[in-house]
N, C-alpha and C positions, 0 to 999 in steps of 0.2 A: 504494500500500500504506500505508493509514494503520491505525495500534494504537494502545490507548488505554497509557499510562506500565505501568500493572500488566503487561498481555501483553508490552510493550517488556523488563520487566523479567524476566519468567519464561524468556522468548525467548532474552535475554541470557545469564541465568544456565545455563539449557540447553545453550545453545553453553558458555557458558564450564566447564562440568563433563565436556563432550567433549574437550575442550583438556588440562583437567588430569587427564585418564585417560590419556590420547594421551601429553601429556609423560611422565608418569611410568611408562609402561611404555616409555618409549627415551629415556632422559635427554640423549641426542646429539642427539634431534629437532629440527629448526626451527620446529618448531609452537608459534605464542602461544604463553602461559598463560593469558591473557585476551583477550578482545575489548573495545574501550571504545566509548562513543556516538558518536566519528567515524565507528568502524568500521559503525555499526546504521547512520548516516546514509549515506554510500558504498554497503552495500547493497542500502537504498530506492531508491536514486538508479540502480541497475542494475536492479532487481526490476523500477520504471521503466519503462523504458529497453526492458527484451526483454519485457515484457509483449502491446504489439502482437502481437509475431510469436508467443509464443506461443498468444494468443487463436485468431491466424490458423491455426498450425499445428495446432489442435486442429478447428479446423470443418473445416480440410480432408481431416480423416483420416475414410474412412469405407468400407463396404465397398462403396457406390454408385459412379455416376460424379460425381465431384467436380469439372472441369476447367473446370466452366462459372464455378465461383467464384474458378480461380484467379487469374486476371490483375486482376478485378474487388478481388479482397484484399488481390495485390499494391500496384496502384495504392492503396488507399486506406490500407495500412500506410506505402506511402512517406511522401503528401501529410500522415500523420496522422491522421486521418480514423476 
């Protein structure tokens, strides 16, 4: 998942206006206030991370028979691939 600064930043600000809605209608909350750039880098790094499986999860779904792809998907989400 890569964004050029501007989208990072709209992306950002997005969440962070979700956060300060959220706080302030339940001042008790544990919800941020903000998200900072660790937080966007953590997660890219997850977005990542489950990408594979969700590519895989999405070709598997169909209303065919799919079973031929599944071990083949498997395999090559494990190796990477």
């Amino acid at each position: 998942m890569h964004c050029s600064g501007f989208l990072q930043f709209k992306m950002q600000s997005a969440i962070n206006d979700v956060l300060l809605s959220v706080k302030s209608n339940n001042k008790r909350s544990k919800v941020p206030v903000s998200i900072y750039d660790e937080d966007i880098d953590f997660i890219r790094t997850v977005v990542n991370l489950l990408k594979p499986y969700a590519d895989l999860t999405n070709s598997l779904q169909a209303d065919s028979v799919t079973s031929s792809l599944v071990i083949l998907g498997l395999i090559n989400a494990v190796r990477g691939n």
